[in-house]
VOBA-1610 file (N, C-alpha, C; in pm, whole numbers, padded with zeros to 5 digits, always signed):
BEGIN
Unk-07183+04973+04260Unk-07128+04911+04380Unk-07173+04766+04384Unk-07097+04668+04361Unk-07129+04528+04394Unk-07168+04466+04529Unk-07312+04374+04546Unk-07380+04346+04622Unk-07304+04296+04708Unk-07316+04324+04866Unk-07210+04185+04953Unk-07240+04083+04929Unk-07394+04008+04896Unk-07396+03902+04909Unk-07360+03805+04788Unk-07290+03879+04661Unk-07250+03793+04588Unk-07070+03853+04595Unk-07027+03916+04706Unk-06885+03899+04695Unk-06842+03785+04783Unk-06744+03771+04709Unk-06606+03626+04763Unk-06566+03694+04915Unk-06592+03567+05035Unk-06575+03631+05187Unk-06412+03577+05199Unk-06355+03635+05252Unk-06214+03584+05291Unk-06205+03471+05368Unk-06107+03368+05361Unk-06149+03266+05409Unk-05970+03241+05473Unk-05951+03264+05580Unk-05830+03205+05690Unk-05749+03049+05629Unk-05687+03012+05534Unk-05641+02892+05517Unk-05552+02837+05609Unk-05473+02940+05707Unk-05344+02889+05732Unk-05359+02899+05922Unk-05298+02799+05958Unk-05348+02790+06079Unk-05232+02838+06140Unk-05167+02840+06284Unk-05104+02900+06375Unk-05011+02821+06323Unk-04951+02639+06353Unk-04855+02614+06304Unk-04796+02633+06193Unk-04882+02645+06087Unk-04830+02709+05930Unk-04738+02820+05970Unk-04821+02954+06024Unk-04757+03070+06024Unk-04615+03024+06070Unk-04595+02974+06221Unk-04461+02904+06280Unk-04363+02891+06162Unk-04400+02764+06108Unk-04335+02721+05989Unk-04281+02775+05931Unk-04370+02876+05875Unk-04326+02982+05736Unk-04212+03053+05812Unk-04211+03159+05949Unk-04180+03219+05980Unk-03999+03196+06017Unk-04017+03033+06090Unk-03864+02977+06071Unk-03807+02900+05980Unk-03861+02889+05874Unk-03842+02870+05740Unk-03747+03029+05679Unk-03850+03125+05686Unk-03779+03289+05659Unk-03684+03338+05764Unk-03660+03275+05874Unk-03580+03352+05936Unk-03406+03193+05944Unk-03442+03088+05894Unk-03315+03044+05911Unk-03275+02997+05758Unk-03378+02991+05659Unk-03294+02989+05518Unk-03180+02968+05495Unk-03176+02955+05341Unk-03061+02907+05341Unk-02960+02903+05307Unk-02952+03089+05281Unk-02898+03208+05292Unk-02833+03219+05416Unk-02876+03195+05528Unk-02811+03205+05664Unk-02686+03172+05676Unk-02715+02985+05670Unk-02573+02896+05668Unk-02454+02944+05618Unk-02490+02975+05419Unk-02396+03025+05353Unk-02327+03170+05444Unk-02408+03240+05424Unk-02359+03358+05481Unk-02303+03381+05623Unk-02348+03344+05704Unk-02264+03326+05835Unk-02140+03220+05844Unk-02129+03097+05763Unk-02018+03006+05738Unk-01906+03125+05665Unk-01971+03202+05599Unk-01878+03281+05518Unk-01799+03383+05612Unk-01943+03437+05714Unk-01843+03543+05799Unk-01767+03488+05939Unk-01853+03408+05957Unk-01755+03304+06062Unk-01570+03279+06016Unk-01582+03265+05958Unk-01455+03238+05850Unk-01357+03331+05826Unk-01431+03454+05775Unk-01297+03558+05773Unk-01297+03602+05912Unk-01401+03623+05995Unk-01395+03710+06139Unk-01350+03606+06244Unk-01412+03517+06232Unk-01348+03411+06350Unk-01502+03403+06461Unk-01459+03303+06547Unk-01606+03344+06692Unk-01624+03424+06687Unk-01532+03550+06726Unk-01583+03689+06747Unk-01702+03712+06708Unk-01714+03676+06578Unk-01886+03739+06528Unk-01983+03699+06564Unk-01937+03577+06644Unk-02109+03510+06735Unk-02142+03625+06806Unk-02036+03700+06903Unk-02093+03827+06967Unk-02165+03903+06902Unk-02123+03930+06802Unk-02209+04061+06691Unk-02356+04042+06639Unk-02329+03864+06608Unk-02497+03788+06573Unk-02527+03813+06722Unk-02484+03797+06855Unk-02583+03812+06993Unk-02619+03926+07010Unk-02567+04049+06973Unk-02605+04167+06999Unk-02731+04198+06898Unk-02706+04164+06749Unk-02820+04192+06663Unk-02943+04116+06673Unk-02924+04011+06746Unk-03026+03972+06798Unk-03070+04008+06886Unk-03051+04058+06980Unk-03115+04156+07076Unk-03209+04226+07061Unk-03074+04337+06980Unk-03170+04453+06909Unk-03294+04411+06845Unk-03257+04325+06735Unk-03384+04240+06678Unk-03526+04204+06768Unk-03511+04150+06855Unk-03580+04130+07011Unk-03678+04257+07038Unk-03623+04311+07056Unk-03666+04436+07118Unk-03717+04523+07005Unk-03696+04533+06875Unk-03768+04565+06787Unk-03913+04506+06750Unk-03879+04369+06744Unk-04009+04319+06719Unk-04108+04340+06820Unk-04086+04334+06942Unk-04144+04314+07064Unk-04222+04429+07016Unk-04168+04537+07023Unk-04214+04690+06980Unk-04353+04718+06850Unk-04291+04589+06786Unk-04322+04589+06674Unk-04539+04501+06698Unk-04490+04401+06766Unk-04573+04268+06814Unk-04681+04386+06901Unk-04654+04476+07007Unk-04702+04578+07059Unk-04805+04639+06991Unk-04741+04740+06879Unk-04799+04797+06809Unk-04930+04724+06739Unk-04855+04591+06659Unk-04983+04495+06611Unk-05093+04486+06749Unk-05117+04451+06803Unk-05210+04459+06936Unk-05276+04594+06945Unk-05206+04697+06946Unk-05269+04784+06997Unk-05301+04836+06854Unk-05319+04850+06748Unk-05344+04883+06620Unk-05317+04761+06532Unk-05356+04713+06488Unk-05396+04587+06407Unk-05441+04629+06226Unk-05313+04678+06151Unk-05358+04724+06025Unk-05289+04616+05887Unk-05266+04674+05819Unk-05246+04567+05698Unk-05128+04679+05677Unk-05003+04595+05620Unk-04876+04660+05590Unk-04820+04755+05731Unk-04825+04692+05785Unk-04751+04748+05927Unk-04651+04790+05966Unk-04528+04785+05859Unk-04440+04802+05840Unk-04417+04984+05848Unk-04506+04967+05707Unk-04518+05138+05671Unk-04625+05209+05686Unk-04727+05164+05723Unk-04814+05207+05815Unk-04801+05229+05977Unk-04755+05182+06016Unk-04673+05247+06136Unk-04552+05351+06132Unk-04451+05337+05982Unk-04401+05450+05953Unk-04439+05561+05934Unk-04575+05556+05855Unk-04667+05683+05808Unk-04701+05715+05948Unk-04781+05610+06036Unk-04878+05717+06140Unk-04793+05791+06260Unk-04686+05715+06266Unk-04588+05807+06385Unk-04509+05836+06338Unk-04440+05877+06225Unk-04324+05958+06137Unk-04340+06028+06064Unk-04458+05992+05985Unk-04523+06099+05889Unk-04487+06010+05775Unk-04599+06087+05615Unk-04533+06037+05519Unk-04438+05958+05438Unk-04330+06042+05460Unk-04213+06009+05407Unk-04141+05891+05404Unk-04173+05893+05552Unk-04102+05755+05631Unk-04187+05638+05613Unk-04319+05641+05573Unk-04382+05558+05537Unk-04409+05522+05394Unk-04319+05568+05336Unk-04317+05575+05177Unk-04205+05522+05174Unk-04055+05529+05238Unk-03954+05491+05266Unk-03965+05404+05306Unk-04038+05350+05378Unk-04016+05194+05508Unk-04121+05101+05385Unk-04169+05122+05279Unk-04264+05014+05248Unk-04185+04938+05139Unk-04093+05088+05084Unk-03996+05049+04949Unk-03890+04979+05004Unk-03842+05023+05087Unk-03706+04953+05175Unk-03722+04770+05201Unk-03924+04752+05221Unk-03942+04655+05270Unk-03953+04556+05120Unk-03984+04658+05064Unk-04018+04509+04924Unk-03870+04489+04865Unk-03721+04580+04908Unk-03668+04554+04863Unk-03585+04501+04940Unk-03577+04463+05000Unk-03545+04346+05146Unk-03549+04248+05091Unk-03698+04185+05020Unk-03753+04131+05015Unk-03677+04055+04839Unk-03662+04156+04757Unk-03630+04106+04662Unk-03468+04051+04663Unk-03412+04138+04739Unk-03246+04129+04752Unk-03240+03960+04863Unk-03346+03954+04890Unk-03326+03837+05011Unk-03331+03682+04922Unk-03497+03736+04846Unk-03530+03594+04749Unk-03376+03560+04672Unk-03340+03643+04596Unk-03223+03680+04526Unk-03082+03576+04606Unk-03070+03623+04685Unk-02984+03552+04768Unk-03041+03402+04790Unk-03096+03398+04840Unk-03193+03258+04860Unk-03189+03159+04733Unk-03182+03209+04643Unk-03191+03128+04526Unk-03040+03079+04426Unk-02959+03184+04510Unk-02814+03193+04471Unk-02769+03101+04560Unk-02745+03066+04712Unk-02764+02985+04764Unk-02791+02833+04770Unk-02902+02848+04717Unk-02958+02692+04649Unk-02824+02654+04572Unk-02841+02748+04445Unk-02781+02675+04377Unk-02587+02690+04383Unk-02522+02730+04452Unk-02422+02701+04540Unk-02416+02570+04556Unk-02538+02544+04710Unk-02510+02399+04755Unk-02568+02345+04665Unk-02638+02309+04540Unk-02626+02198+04482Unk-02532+02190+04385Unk-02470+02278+04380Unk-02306+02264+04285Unk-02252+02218+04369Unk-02210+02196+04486Unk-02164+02072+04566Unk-02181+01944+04547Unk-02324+01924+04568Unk-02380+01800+04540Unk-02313+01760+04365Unk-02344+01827+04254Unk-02337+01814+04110Unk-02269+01942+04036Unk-02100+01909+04061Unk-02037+02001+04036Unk-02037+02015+03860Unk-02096+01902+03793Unk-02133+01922+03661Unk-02194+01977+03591Unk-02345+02025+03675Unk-02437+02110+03663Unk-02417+02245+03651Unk-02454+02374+03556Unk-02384+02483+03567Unk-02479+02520+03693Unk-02413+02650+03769Unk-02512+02720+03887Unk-02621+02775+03832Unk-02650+02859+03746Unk-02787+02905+03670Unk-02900+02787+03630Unk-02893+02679+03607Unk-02985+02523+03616Unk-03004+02585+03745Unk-02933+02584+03844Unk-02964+02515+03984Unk-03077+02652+04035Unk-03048+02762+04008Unk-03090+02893+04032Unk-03211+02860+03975Unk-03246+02855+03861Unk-03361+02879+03765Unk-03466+02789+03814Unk-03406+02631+03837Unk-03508+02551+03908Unk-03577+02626+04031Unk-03460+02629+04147Unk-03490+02704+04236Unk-03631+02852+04259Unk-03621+02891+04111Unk-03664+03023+04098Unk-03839+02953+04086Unk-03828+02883+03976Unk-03954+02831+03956Unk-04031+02728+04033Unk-03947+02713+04123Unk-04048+02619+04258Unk-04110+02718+04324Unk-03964+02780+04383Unk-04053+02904+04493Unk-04186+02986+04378Unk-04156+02987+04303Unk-04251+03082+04195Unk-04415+02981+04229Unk-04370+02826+04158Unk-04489+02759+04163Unk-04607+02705+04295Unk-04453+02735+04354Unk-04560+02733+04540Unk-04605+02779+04588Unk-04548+03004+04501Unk-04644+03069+04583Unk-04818+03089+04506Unk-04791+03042+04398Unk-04911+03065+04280Unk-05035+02946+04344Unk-04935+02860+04469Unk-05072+02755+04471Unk-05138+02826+04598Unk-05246+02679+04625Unk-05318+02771+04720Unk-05251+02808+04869Unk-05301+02899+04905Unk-05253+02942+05063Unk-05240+02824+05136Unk-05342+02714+05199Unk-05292+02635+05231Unk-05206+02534+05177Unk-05174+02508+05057Unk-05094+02400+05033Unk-04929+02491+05003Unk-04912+02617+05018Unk-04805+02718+05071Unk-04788+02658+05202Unk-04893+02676+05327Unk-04835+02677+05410Unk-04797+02522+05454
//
């Protein structure tokens, strides 16, 4: 068993505005634009209603969600809150569901990029624009926590 006093203590890099940052950074991407310009388009306004309703719901999930963090405060919360009030399954389900959110999202995100800079440099093939893309986000998350946030 290794001594505490020669283990590495965790050290907080990222302060409250970071988190902010990051958080509307991930929630308006730039994946959004594309994709809502896209459904705006075939659906018409109408779908602003549909984005107001899922935002709601959204609302009221997190809230639920923000709750839970407070009153239980664990690591992977996602599926750890699936496991402790659903059982198992659902927490084996909600963790895979979440990393693959996660991959299908980057994915998009990076397809995106390179979209709008085939705008900008319609000479450029889209895979340049992707691949750059791939290896920034790659090299930013490899640096340190604070210079991420």
């Amino acid at each position: 068993m290794e001594n505490k006093s020669n283990a590495k203590e965790l050290h907080r890099g990222l302060e409250e505005r970071h988190i902010t940052l990051m958080s509307l950074g991930a929630a308006i991407g730039v994946g959004l634009f594309l994709g809502s310009a896209t459904a705006i388009k075939m659906a018409g306004p109408g779908i602003l209603l549909g984005y107001a309703v899922s935002g709601l719901i959204m609302f009221f999930i997190m809230r639920a969600l923000g709750e839970m963090a407070i009153q239980k405060p664990v690591a992977g919360s996602f599926s750890k809150y699936a496991r402790d009030y659903l059982g198992p399954l659902a927490g084996y389900i909600t963790g895979w569901n979440y990393w693959f959110l996660w991959v299908v999202t980057c994915m998009a995100e990076i397809t995106a990029v390179a979209i709008y800079m085939e705008y900008w440099f319609p000479d450029v093939p889209r895979w340049i624009w992707a691949l750059a893309a791939l290896v920034i986000m790659t090299t930013v998350n490899f640096l340190a926590v604070k210079a991420y946030g």
